[in-house]
N, CA, C and O atoms as a GROMACS GRO file, in nm:
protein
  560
    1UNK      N    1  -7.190  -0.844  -0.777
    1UNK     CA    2  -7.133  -0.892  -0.656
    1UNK      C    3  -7.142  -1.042  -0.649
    1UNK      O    4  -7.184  -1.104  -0.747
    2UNK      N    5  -7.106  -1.100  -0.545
    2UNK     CA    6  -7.106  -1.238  -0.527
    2UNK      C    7  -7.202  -1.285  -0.379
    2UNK      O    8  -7.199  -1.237  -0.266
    3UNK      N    9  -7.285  -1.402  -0.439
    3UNK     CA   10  -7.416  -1.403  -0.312
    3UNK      C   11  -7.405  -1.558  -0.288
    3UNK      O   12  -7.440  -1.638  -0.375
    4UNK      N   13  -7.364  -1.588  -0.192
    4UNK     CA   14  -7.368  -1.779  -0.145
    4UNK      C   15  -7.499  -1.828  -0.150
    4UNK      O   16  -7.581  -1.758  -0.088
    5UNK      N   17  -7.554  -1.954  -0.221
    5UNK     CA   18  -7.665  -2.012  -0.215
    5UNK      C   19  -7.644  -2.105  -0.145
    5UNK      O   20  -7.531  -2.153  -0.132
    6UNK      N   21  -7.744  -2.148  -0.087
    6UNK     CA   22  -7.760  -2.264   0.057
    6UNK      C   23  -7.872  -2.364  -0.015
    6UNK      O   24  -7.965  -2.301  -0.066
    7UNK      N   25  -7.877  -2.464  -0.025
    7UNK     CA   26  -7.943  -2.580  -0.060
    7UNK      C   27  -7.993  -2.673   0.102
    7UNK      O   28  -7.906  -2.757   0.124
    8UNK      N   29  -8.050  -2.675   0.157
    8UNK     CA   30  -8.065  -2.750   0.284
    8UNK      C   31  -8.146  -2.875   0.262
    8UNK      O   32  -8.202  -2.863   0.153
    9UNK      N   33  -8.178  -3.004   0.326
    9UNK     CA   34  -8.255  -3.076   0.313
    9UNK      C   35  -8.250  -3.121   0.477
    9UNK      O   36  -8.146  -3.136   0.542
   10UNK      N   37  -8.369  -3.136   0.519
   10UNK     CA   38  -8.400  -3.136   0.673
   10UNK      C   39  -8.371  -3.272   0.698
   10UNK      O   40  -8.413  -3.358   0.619
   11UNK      N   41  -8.314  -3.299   0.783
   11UNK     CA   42  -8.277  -3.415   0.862
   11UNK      C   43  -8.371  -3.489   0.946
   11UNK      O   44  -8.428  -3.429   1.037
   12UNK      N   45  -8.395  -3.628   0.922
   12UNK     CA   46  -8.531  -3.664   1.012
   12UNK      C   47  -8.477  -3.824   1.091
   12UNK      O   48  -8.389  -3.896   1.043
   13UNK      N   49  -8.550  -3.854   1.213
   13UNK     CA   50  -8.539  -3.938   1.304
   13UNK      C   51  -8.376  -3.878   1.352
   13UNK      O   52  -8.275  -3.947   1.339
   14UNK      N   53  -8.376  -3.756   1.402
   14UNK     CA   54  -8.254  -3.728   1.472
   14UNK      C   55  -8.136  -3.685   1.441
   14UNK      O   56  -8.057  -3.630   1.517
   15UNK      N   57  -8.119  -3.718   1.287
   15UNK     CA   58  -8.043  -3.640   1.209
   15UNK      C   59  -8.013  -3.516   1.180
   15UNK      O   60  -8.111  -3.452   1.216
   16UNK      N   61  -7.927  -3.438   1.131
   16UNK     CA   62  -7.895  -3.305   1.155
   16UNK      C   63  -7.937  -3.248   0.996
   16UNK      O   64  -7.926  -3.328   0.903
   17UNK      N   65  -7.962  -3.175   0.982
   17UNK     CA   66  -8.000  -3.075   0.885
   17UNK      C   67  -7.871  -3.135   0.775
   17UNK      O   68  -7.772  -3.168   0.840
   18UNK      N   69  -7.855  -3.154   0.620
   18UNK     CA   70  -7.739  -3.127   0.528
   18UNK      C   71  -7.762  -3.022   0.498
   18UNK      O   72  -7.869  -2.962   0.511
   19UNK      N   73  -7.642  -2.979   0.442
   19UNK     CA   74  -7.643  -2.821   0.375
   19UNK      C   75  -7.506  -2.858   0.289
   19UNK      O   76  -7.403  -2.916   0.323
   20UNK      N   77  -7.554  -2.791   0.146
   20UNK     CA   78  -7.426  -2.746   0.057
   20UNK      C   79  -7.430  -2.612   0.009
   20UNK      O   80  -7.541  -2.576  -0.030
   21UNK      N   81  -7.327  -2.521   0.002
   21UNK     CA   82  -7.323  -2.412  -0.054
   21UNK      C   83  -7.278  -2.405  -0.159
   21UNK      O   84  -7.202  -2.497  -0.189
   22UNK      N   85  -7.298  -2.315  -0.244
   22UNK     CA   86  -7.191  -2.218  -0.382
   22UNK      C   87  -7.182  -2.069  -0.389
   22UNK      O   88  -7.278  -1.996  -0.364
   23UNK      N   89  -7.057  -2.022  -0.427
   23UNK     CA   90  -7.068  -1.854  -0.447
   23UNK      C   91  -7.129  -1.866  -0.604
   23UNK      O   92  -7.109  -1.961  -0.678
   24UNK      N   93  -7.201  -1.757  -0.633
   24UNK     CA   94  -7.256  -1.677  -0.697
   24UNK      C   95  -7.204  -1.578  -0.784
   24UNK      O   96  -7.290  -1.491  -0.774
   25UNK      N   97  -7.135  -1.543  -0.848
   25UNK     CA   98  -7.103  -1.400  -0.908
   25UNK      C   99  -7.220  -1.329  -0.986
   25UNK      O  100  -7.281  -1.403  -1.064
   26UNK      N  101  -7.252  -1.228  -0.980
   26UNK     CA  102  -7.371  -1.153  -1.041
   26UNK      C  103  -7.278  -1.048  -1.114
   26UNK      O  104  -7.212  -0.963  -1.054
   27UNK      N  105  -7.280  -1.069  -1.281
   27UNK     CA  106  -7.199  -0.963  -1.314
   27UNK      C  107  -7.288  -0.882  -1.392
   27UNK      O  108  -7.370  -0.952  -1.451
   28UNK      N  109  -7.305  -0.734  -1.417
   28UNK     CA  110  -7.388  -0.657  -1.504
   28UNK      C  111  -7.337  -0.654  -1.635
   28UNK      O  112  -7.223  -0.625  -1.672
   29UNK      N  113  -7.458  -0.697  -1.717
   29UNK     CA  114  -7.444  -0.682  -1.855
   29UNK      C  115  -7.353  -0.558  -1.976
   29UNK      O  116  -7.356  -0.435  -1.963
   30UNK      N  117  -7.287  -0.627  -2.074
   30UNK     CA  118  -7.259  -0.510  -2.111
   30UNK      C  119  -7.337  -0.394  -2.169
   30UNK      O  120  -7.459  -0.389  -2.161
   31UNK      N  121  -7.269  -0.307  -2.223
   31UNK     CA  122  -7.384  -0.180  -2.317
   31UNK      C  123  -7.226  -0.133  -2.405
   31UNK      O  124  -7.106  -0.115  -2.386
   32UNK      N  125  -7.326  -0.130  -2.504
   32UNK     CA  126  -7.260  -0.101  -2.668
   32UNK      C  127  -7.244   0.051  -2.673
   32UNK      O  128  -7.167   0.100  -2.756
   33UNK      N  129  -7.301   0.114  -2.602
   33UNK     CA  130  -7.302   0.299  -2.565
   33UNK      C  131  -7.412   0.321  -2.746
   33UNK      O  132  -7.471   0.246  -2.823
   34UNK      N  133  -7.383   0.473  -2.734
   34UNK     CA  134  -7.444   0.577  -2.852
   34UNK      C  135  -7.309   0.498  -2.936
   34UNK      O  136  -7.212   0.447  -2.880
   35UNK      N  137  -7.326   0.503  -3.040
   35UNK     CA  138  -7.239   0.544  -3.197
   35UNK      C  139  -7.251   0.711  -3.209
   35UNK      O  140  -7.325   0.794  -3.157
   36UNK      N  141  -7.177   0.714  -3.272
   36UNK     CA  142  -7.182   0.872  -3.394
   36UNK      C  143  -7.075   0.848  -3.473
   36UNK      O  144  -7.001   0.750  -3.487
   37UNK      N  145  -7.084   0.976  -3.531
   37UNK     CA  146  -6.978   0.974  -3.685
   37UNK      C  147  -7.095   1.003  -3.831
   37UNK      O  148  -7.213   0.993  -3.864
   38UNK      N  149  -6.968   1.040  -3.877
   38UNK     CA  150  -7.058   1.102  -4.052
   38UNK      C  151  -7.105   0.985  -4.110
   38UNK      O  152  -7.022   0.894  -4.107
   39UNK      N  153  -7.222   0.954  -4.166
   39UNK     CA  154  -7.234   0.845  -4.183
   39UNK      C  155  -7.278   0.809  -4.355
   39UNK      O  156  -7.368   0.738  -4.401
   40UNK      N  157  -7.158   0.902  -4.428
   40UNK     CA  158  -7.141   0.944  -4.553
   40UNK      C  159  -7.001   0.964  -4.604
   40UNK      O  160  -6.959   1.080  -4.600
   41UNK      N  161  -6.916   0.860  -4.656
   41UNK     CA  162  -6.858   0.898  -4.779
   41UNK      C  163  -6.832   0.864  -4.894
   41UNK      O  164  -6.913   0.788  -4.945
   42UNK      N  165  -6.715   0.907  -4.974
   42UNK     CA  166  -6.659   0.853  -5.100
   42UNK      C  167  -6.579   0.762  -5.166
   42UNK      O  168  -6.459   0.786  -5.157
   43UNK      N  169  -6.613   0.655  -5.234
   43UNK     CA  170  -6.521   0.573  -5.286
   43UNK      C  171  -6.374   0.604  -5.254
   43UNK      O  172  -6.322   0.708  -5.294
   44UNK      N  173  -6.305   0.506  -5.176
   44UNK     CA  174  -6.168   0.563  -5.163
   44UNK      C  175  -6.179   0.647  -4.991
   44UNK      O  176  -6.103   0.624  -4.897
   45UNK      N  177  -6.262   0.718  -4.991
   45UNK     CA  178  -6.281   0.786  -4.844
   45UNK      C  179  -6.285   0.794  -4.743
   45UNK      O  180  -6.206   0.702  -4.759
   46UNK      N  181  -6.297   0.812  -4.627
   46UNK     CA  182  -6.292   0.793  -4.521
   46UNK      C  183  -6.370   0.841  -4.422
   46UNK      O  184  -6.393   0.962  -4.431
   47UNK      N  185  -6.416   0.787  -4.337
   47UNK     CA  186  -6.517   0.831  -4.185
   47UNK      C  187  -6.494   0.777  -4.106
   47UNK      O  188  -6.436   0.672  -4.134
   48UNK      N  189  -6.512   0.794  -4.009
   48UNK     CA  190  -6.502   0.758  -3.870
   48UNK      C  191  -6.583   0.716  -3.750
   48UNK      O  192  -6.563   0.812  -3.676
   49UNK      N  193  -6.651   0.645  -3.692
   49UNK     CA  194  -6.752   0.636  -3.641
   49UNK      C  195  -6.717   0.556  -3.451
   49UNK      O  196  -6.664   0.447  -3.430
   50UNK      N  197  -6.759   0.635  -3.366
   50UNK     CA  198  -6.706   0.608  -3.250
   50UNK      C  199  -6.844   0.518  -3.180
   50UNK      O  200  -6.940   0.456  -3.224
   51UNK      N  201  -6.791   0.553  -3.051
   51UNK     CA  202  -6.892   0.468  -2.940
   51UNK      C  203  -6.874   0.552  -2.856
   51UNK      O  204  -6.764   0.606  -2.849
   52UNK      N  205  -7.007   0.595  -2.743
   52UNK     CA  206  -7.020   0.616  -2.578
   52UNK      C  207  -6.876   0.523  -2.478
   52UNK      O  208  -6.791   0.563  -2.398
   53UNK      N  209  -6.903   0.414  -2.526
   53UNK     CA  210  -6.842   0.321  -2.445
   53UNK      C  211  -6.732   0.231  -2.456
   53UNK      O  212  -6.764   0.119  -2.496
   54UNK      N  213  -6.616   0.250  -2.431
   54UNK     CA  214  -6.496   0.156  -2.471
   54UNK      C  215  -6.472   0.032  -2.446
   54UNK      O  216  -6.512  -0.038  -2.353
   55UNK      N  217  -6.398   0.005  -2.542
   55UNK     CA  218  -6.327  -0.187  -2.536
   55UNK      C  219  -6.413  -0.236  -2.599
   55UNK      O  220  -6.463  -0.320  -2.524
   56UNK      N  221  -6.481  -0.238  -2.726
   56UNK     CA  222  -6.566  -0.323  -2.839
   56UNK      C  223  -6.468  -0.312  -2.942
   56UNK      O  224  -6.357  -0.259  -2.950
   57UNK      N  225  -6.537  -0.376  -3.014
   57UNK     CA  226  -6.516  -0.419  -3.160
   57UNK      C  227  -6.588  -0.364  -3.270
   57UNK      O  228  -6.710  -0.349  -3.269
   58UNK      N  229  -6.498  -0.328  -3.385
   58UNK     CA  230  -6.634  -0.293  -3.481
   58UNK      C  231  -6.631  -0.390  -3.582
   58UNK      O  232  -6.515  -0.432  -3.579
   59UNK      N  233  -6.713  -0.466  -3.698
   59UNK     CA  234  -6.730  -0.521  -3.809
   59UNK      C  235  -6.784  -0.457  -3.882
   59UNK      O  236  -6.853  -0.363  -3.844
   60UNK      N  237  -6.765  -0.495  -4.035
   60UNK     CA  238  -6.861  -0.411  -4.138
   60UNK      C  239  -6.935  -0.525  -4.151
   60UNK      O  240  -6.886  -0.629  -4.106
   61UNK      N  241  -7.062  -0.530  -4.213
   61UNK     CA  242  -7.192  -0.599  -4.254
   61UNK      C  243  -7.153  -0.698  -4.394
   61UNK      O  244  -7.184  -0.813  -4.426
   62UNK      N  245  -7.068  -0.589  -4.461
   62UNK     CA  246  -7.010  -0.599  -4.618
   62UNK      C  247  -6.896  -0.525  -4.662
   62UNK      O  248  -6.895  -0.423  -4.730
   63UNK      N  249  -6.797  -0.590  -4.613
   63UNK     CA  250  -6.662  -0.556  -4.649
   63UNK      C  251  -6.657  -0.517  -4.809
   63UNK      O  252  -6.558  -0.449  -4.834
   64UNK      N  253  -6.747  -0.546  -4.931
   64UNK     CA  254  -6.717  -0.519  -5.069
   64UNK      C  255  -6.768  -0.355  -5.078
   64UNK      O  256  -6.719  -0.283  -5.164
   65UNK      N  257  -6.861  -0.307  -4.991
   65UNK     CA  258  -6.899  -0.199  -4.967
   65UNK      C  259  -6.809  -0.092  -4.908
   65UNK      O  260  -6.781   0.012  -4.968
   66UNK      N  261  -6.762  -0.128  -4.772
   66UNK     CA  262  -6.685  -0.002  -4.689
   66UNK      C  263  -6.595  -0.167  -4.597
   66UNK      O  264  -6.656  -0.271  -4.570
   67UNK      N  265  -6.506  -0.152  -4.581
   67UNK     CA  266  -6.423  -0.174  -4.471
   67UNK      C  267  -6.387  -0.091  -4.271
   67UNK      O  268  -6.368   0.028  -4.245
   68UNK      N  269  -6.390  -0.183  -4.195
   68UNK     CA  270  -6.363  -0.080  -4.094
   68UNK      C  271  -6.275  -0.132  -3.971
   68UNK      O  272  -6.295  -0.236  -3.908
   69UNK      N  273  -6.197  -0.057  -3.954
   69UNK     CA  274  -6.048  -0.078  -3.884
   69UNK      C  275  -6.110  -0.125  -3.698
   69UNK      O  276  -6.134  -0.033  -3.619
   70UNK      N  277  -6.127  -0.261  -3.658
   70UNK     CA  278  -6.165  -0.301  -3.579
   70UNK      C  279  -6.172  -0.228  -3.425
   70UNK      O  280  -6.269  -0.213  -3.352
   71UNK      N  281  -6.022  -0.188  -3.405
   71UNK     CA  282  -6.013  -0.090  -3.309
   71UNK      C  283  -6.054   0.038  -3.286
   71UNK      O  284  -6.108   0.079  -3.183
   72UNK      N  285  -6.024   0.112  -3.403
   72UNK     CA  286  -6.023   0.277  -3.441
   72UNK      C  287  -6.194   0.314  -3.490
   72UNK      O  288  -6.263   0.408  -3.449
   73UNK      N  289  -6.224   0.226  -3.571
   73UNK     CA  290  -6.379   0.262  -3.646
   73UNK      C  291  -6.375   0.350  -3.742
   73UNK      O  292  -6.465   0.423  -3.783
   74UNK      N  293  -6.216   0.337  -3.792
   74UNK     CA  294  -6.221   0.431  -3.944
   74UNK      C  295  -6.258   0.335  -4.055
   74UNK      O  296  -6.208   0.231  -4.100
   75UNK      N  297  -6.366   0.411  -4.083
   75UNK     CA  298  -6.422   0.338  -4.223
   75UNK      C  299  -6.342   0.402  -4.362
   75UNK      O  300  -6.298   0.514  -4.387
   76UNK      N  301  -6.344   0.265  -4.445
   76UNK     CA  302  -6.303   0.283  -4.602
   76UNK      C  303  -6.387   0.295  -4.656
   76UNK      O  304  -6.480   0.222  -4.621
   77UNK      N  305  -6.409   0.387  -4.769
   77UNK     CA  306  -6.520   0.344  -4.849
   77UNK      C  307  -6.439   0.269  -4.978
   77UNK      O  308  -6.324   0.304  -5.006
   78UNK      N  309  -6.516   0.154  -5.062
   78UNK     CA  310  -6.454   0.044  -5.128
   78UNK      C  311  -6.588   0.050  -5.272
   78UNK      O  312  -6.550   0.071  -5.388
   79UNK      N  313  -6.662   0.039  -5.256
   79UNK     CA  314  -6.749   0.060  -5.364
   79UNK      C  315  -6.884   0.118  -5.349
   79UNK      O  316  -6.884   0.136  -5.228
   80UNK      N  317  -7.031   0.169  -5.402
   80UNK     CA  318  -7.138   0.248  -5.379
   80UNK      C  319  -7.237   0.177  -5.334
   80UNK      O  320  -7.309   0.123  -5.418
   81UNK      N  321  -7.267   0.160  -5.196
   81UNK     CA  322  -7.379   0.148  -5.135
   81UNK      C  323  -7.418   0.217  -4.981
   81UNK      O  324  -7.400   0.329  -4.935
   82UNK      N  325  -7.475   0.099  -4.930
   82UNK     CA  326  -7.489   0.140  -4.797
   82UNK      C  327  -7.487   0.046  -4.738
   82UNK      O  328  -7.568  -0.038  -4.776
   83UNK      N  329  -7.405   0.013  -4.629
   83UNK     CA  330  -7.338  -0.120  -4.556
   83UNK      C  331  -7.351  -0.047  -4.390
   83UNK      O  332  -7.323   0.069  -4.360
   84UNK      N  333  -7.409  -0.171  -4.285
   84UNK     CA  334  -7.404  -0.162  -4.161
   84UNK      C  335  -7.284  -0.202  -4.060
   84UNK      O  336  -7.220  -0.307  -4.052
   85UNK      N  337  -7.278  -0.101  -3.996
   85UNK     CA  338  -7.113  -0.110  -3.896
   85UNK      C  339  -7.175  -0.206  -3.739
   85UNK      O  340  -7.288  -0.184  -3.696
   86UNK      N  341  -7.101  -0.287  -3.685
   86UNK     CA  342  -7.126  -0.292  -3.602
   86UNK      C  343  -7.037  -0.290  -3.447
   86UNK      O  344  -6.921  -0.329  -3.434
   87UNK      N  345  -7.095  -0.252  -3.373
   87UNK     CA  346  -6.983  -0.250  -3.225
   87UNK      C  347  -7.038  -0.335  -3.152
   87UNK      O  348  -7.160  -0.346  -3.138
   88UNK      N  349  -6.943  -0.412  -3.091
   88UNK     CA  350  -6.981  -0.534  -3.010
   88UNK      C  351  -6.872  -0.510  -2.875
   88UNK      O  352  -6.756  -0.471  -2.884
   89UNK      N  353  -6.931  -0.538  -2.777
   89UNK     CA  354  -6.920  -0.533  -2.646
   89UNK      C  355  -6.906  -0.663  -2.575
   89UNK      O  356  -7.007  -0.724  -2.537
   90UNK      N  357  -6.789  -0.706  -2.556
   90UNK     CA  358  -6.818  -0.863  -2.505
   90UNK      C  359  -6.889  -0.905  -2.337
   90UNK      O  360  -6.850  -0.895  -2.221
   91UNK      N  361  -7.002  -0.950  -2.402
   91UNK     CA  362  -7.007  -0.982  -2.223
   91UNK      C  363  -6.886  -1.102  -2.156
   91UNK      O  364  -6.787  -1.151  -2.211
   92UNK      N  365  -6.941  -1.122  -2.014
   92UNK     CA  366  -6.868  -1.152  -1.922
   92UNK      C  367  -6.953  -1.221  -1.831
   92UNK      O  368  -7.072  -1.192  -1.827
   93UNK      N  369  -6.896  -1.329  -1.744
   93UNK     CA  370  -6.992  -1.333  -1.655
   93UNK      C  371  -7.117  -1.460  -1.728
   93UNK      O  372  -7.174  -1.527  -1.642
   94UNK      N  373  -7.150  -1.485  -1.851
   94UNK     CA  374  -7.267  -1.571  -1.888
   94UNK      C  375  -7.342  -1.436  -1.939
   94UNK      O  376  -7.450  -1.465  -1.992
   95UNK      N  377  -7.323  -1.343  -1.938
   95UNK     CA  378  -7.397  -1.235  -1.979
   95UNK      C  379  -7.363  -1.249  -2.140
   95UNK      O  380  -7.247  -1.270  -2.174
   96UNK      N  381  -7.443  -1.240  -2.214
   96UNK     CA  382  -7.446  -1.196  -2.390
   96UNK      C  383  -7.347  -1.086  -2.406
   96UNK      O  384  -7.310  -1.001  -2.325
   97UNK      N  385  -7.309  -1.109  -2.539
   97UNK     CA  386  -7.259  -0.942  -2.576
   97UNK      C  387  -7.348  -0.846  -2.634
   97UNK      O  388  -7.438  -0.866  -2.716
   98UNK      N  389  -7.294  -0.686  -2.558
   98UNK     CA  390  -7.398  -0.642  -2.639
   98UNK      C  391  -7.344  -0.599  -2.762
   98UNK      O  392  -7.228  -0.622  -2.797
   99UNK      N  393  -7.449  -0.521  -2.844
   99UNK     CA  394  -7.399  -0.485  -2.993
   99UNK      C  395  -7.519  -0.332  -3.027
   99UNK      O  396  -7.634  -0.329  -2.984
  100UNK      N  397  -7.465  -0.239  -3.096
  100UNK     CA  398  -7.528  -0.124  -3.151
  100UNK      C  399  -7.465  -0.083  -3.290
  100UNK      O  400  -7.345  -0.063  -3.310
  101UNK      N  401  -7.589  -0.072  -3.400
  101UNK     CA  402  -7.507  -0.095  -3.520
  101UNK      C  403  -7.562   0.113  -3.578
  101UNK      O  404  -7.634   0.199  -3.528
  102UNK      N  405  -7.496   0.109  -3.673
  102UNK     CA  406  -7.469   0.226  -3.756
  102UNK      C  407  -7.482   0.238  -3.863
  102UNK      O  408  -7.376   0.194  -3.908
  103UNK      N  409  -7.565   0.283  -3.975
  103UNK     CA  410  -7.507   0.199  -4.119
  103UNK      C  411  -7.428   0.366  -4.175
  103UNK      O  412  -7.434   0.473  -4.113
  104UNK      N  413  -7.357   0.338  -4.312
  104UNK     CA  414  -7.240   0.426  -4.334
  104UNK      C  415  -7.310   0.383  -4.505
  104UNK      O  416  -7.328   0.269  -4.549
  105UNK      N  417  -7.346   0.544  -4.591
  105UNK     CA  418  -7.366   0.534  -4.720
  105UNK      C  419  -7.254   0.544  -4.802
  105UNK      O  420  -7.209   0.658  -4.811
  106UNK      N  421  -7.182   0.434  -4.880
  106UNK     CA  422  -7.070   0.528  -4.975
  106UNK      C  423  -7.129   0.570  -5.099
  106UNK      O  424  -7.230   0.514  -5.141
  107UNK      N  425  -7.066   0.674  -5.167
  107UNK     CA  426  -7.102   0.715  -5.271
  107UNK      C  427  -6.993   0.710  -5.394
  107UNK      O  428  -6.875   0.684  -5.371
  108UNK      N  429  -7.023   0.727  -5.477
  108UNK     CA  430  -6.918   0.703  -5.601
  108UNK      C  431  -6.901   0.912  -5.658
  108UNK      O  432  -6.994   0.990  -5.670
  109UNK      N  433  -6.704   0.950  -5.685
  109UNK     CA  434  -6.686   1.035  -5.666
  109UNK      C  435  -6.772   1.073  -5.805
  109UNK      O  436  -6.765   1.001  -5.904
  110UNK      N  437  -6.851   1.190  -5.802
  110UNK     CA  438  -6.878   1.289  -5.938
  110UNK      C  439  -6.798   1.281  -6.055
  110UNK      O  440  -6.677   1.289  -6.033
  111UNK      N  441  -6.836   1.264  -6.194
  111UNK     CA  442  -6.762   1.264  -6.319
  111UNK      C  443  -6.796   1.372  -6.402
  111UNK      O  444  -6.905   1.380  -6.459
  112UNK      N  445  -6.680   1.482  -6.412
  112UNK     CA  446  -6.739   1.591  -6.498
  112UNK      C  447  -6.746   1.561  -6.625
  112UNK      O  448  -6.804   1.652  -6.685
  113UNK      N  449  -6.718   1.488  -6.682
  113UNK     CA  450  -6.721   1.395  -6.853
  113UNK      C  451  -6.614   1.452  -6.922
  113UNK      O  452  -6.511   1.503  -6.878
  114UNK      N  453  -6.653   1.435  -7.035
  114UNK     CA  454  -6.526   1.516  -7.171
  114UNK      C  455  -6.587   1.610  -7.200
  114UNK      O  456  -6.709   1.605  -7.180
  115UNK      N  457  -6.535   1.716  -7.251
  115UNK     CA  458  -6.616   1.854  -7.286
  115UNK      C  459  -6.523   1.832  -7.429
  115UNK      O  460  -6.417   1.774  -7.454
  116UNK      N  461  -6.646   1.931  -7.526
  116UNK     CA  462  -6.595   1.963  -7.629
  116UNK      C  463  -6.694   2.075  -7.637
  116UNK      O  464  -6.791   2.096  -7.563
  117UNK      N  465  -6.630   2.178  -7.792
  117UNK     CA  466  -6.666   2.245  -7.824
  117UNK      C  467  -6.524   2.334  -7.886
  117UNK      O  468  -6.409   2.291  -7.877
  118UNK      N  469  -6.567   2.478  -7.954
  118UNK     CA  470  -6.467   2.499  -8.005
  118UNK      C  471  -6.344   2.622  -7.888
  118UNK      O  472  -6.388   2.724  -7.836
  119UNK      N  473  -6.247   2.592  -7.877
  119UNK     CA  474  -6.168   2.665  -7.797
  119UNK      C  475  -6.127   2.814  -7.816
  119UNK      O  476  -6.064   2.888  -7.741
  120UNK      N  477  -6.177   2.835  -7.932
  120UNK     CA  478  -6.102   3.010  -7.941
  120UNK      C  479  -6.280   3.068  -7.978
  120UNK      O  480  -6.382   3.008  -8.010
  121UNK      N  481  -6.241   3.233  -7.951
  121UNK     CA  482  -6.378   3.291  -7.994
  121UNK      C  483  -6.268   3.417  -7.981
  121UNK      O  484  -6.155   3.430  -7.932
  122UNK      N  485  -6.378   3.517  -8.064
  122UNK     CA  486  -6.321   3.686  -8.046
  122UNK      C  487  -6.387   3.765  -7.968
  122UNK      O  488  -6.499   3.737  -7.926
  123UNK      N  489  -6.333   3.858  -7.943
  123UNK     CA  490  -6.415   3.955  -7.856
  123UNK      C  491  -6.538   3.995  -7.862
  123UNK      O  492  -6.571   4.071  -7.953
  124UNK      N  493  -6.599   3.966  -7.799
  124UNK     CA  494  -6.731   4.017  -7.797
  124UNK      C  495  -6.833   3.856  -7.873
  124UNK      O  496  -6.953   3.832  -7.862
  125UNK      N  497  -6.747   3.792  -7.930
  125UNK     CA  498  -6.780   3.662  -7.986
  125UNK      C  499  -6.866   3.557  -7.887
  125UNK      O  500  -6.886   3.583  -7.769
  126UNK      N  501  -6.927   3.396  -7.975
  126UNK     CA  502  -6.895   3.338  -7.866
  126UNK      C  503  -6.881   3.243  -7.906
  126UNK      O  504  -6.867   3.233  -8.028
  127UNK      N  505  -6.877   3.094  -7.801
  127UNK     CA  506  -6.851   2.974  -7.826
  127UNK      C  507  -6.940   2.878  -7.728
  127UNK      O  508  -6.991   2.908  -7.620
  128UNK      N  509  -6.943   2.737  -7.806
  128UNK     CA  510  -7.045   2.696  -7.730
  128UNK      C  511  -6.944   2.548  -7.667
  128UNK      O  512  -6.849   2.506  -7.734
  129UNK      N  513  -6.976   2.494  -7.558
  129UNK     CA  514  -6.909   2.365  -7.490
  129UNK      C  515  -7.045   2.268  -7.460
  129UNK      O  516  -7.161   2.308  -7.458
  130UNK      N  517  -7.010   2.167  -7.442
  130UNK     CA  518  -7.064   2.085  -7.408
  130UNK      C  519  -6.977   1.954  -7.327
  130UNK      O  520  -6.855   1.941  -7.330
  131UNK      N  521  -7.086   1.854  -7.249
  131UNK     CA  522  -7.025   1.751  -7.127
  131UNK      C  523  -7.082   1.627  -7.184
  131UNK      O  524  -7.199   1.624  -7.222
  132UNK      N  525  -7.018   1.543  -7.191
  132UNK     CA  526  -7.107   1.378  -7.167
  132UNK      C  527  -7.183   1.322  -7.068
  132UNK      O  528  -7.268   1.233  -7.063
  133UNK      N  529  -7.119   1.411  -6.974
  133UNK     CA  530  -7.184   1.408  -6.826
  133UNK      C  531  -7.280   1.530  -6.777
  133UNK      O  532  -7.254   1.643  -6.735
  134UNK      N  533  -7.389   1.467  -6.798
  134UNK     CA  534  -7.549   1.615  -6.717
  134UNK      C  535  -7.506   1.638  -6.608
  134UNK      O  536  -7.403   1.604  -6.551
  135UNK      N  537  -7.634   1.732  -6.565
  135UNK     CA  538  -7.621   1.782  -6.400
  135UNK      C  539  -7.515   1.853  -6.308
  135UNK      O  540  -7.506   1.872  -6.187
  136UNK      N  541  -7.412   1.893  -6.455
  136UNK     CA  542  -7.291   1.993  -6.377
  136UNK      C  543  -7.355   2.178  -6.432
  136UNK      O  544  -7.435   2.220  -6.515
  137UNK      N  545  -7.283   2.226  -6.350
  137UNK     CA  546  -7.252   2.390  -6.372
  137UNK      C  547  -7.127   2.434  -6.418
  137UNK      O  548  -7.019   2.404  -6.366
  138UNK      N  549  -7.148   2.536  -6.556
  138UNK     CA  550  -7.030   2.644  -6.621
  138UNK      C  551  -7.029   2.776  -6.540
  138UNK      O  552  -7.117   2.860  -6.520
  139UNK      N  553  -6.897   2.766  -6.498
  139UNK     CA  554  -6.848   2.932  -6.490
  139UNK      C  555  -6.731   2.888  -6.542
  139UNK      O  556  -6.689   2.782  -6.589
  140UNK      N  557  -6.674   3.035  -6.515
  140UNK     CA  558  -6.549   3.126  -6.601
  140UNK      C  559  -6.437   3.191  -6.491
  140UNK      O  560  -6.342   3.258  -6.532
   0.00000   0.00000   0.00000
């Protein structure tokens, strides 16, 4: 709201009181609200990450990491780490802005490698394959 301040200085040998006024505006601070959103993806990928509270901004920390669409809060993922989002709330008023950050992990997509081994077998036969790349599973 808005509150008038009075400054007075007393008036002496008969003189009258001075007075100057000013309005005041008292404005309440902003708030950055909750975040959410997945805060996980893939090179190339995409997430999304919102706010409680509308009309901010988002930045990434490290654009070489993830990118993020200022308005919307759709994140890119761009190469493998983990980079912090942020939403900013402009104050008003002499008030600060506020800000609530998020961080977003990207990951780099899985490589099943080259397989070799031999391609034919007979019934009841068998054959053996192999990966350049560990840590996967064979089925059929």
């Amino acid at each position: 709201g808005t509150v008038t301040m009075t400054y007075t200085v007393s008036g002496t040998g008969g003189c009258p009181d001075a007075t100057a006024t000013r309005d005041v505006t008292i404005t309440a601070p902003p708030v950055a609200g909750t975040l959410s959103g997945t805060q996980e993806a893939c090179i190339a990928g995409t997430t999304t990450f919102s706010s409680t509270e509308a009309g901010g901004s988002w930045s990434s920390a490290n654009t070489s990491i993830a990118t993020i669409n200022a308005s919307t809060g759709l994140i890119t993922g761009v190469a493998a780490g983990t980079v912090t989002m942020t939403y900013t709330v402009s104050g008003t008023g002499g008030c600060p802005d506020a800000t609530a950050t998020r961080d977003v992990t990207i990951t780099a997509p899985p490589v099943a490698g080259t397989l070799s081994g031999t391609q034919e077998a007979c019934i009841a036969g068998t054959t053996t394959f192999s990966s350049t790349e560990a840590g996967g599973s064979w089925s059929s």
